[in-house]
C-alpha positions, 0 to 999 in steps of 0.5 A: 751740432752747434757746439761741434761747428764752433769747436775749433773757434770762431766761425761766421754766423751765416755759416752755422746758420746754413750748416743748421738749416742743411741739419735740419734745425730751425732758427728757434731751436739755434737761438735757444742753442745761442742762449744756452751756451751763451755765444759769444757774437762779434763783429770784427771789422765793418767787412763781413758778418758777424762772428760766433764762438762758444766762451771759454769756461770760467773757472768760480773763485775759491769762496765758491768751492767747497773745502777739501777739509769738509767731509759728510762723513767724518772719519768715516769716510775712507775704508779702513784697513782689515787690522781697524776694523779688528779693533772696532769690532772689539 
């Protein structure tokens, strides 16, 4: 539900709060929603409420990612041709 709401930007905070509240969910179970998805909260001007959105995802530096060279399986990993597997069985 939350992440629906706020797919679109950012939406105020009493908005979703009444949207959950019209859904059902209790204000716990929106917090925990708030932690979980790690909301970004902001105040834009000292107008108005506060302002919810969901975070772009932010991508892990290269270091952090295997690989492409690294293979579980060595040359193993990918089928081989009918012709190959002839010449295993040899």
């Amino acid at each position: 539900m939350v992440t629906g709401v706020l797919a679109d930007g950012p939406v105020s905070a009493a908005k979703v709060i009444e949207k959950a509240k019209a859904d059902g969910i209790k204000r716990m179970t929106l917090r925990r929603a708030e932690e979980a998805l790690s909301m970004a909260k902001e105040k834009p001007s000292m107008r108005g409420g506060r302002l919810w959105s969901i975070p772009p995802k932010v991508l892990k530096p290269a270091e952090d990612v295997q690989e492409n060279s690294l293979s579980t399986f060595g040359d193993l990993e990918h089928l081989r041709e009918p012709e190959e597997v002839a010449e295993v069985q040899l």
